[in-house]
C-alpha positions as CSV (number, residue, x, y, z in Angstrom):
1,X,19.6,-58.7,7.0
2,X,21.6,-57.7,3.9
3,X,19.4,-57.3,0.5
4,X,20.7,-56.8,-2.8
5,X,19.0,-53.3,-4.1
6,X,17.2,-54.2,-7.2
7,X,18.2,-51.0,-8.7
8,X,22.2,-51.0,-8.7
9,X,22.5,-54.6,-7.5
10,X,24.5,-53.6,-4.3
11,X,24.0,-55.4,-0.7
12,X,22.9,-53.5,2.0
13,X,21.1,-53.6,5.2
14,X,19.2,-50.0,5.3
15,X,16.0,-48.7,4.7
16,X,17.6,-46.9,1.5
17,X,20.5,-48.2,-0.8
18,X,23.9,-46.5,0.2
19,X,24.5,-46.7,-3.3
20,X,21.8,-45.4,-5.4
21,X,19.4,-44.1,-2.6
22,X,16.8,-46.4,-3.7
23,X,14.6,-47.5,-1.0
24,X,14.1,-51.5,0.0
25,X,12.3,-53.2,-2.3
26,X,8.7,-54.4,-0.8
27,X,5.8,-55.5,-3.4
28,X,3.4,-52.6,-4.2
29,X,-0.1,-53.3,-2.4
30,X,-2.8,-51.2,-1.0
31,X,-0.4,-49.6,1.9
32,X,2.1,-49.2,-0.6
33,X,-0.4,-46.9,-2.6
34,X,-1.9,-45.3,0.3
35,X,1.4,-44.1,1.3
36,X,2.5,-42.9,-1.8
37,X,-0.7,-41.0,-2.0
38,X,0.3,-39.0,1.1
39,X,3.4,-38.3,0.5
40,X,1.9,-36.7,-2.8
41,X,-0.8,-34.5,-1.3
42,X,0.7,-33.8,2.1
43,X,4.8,-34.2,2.0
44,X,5.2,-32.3,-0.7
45,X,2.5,-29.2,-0.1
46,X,3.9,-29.4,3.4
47,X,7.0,-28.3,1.6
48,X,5.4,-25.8,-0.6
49,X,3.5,-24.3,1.4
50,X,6.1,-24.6,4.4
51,X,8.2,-22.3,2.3
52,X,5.6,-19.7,1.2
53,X,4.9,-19.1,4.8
54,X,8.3,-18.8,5.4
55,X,9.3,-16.3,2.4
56,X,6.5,-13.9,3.8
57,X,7.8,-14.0,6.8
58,X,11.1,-13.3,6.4
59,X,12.4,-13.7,2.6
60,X,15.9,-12.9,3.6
61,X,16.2,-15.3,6.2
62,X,14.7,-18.2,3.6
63,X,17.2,-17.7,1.3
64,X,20.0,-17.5,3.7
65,X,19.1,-20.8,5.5
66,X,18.6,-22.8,2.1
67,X,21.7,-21.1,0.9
68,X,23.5,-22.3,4.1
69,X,22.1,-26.3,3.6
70,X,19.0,-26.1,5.2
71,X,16.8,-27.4,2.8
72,X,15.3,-30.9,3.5
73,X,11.5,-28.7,4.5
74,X,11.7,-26.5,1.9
75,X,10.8,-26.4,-1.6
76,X,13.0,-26.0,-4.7
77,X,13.1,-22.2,-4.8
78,X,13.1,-22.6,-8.6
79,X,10.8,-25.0,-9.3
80,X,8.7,-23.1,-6.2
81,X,9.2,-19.9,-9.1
82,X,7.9,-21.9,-11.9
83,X,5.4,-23.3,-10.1
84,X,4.0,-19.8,-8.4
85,X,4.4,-18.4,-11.8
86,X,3.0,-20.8,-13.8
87,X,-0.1,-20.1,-11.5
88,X,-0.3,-16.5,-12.2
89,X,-0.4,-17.0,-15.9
90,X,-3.0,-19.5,-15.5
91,X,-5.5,-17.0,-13.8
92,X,-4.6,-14.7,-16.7
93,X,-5.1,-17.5,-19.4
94,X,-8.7,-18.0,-17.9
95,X,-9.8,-14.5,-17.4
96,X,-8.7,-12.6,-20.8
97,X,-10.9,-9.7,-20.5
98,X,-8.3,-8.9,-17.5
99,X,-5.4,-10.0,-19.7
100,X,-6.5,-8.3,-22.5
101,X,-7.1,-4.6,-20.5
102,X,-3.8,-5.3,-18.3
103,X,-1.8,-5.7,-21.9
104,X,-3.7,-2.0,-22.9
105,X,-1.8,-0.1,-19.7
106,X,1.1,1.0,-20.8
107,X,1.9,0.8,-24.2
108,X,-1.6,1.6,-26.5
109,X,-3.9,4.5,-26.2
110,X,-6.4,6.3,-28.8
111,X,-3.7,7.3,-30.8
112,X,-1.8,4.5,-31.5
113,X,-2.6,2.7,-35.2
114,X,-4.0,-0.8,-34.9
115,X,-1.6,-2.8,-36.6
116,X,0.2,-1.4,-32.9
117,X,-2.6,-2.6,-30.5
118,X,-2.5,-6.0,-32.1
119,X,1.4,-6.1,-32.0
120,X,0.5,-5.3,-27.9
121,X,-2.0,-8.1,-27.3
122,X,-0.3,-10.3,-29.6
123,X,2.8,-9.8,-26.7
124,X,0.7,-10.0,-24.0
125,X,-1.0,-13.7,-24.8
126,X,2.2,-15.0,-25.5
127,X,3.6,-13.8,-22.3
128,X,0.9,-15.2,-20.6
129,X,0.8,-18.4,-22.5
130,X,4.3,-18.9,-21.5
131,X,4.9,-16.9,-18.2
132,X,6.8,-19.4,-16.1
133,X,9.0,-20.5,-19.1
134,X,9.5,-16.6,-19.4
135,X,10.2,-16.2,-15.6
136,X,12.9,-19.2,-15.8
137,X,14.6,-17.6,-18.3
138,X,14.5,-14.0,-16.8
139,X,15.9,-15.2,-13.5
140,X,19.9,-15.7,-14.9
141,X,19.4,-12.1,-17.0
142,X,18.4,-10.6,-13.1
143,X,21.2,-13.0,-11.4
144,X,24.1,-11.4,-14.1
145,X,22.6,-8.6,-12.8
146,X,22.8,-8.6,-9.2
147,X,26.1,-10.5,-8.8
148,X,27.3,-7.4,-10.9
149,X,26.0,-5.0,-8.6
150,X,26.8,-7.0,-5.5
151,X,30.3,-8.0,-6.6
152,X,31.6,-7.1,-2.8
153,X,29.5,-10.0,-1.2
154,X,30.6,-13.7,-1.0
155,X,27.9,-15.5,-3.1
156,X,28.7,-16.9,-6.4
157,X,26.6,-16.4,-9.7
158,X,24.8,-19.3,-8.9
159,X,23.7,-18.6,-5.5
160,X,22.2,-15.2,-7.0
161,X,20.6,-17.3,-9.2
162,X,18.4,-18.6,-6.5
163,X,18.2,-15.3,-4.8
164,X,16.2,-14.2,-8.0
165,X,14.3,-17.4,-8.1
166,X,12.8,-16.0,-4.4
167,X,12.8,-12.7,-5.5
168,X,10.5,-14.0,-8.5
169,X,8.3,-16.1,-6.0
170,X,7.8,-12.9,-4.1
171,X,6.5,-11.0,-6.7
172,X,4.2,-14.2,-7.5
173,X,2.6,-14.3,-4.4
174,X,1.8,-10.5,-4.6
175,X,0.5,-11.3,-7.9
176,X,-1.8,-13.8,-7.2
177,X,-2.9,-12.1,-3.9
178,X,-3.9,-9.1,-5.8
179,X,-5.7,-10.5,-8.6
180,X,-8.7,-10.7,-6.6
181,X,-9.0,-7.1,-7.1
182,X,-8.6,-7.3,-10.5
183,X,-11.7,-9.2,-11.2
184,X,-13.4,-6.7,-8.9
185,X,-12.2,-3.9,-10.5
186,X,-12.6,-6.0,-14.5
187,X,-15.4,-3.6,-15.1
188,X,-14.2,-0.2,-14.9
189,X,-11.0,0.0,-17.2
190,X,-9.4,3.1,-15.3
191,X,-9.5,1.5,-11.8
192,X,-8.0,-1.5,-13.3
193,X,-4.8,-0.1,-15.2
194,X,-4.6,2.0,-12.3
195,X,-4.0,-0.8,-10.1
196,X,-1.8,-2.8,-12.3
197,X,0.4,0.0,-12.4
198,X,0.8,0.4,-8.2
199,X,1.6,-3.7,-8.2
200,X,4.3,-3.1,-10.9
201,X,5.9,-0.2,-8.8
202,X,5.9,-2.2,-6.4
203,X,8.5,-4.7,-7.7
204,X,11.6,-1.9,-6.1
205,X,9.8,-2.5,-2.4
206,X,9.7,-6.0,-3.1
207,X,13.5,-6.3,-4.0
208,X,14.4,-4.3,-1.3
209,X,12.5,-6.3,1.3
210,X,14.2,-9.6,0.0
211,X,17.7,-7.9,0.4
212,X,17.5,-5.8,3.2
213,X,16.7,-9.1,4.9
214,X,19.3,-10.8,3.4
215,X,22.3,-8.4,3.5
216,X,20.9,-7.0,7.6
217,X,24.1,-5.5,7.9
218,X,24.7,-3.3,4.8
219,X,23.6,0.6,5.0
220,X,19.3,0.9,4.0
221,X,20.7,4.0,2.0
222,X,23.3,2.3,0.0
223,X,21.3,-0.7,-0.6
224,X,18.5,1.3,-1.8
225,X,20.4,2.2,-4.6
226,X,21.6,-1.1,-5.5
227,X,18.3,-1.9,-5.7
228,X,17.4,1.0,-8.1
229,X,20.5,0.4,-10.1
230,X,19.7,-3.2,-10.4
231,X,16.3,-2.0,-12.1
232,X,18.2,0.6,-14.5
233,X,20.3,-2.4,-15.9
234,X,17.2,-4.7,-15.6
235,X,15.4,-2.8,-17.6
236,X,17.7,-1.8,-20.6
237,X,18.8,-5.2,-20.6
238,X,14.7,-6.1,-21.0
239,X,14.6,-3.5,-24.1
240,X,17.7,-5.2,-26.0
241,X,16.2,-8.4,-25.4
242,X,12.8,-7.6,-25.9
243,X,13.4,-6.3,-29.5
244,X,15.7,-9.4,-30.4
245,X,12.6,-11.5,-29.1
246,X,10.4,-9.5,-31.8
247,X,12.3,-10.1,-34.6
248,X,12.1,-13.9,-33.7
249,X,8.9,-14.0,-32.7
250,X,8.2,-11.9,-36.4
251,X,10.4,-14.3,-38.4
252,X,9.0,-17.5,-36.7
253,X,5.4,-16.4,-37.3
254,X,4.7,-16.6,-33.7
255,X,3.1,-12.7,-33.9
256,X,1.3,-11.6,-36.9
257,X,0.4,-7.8,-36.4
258,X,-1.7,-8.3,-39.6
């Protein structure tokens, strides 16, 4: 029996509205609620977590398959970055005595003048504040990036752009399955950097996993050093960036270093 969708006006005889996709209208009651409460809790984390199991299985593959239009299990690899990231800087929003050593590793000692050290964890709350609007933004800098260095493959801009967006969600989950042992290790300040630093050198075996499983048929050699040049650009790239980010951050009053 034709009904006319209450959204577009059009007639149709399916469960969903050719038109608009809009699904047949039928009053909201208690099943109508009970429904959409499992499609909340279970549907989607069916998805989310469907598609973590899948990127630690094989990241490559993932990506390939979602790439290639088989997508109606998985989660957004985007959003799934935002939301995996947005976790991460959660755990280090709620436990700043591990932000606040972690933000100490690499750039302040002894020696440095104060006005520094504050300029550093001044940095580091922000990133944290703000780490999966920082992540979102990083991914088209690292998808420039690896288009540029992978200019012999077929995918476009774009589909490097969700290439990163996995790469990102990698690195999250090795983020968030280390932290336990940072709050293990939040008492002895050595142990601590020490460990932050092996998870950040880790990033290079992370990117090679994700495109040696990928691109399975190009040379581990050659791709090793895509990978490393990929860094090299990454990271000058995150020095110009990073000091025009200052001077807005020091002009907007967003860091005070007095």
């Amino acid at each position: 029996m034709k009904e006319t969708c209450r959204n577009c006006g059009e007639l149709s005889t399916h469960e969903y509205c050719r038109d608009c996709g809009q699904k047949k209208y039928r009053r909201i009651d208690r099943k109508y609620v009970i429904e959409e409460f499992e499609y909340a809790t279970i549907h989607l984390n069916k998805g989310l977590f469907y598609s973590i199991f899948c990127l630690i299985k094989n990241p490559g593959k993932t990506a390939r398959e979602y790439l290639n239009g088989k997508r109606v299990n998985h989660y957004k690899p985007i959003l799934l970055a935002f939301v995996l990231s947005g976790v991460v800087g959660l755990l280090y929003y709620w436990f700043p005595d591990v932000n606040k050593i972690v933000s100490e590793t690499s750039f302040v000692d002894s020696s440095n003048p104060p006005a520094f050290k504050k300029i550093n964890i001044e940095i580091a709350n922000f990133t944290t504040k703000y780490y999966s609007w920082i992540t979102l933004i990083s991914i088209p800098y690292f998808a420039i990036i690896s288009k540029r260095v992978l200019r012999k493959q077929p995918e476009n801009y774009f589909e490097h752009f969700v290439l990163n967006s996995y790469i990102q969600c990698l690195y999250a989950l090795l983020s968030l399955l280390t932290f336990p042992l940072f709050l293990m290790l939040r008492n002895s300040t050595t142990d601590l950097k020490t460990l932050y630093l092996a998870q950040t050198l880790t990033l290079p075996l992370v990117m090679l996993w994700f495109f040696k499983t990928y691109y399975s048929h190009l040379n581990l050699i050659k791709l090793v050093f895509k990978v490393l040049l990929m860094l090299l650009s990454g990271i000058i790239l995150f020095f110009i960036s990073a000091i025009l980010a200052l001077i807005v951050l020091f002009k907007s009053g967003f860091i005070n270093p007095y």
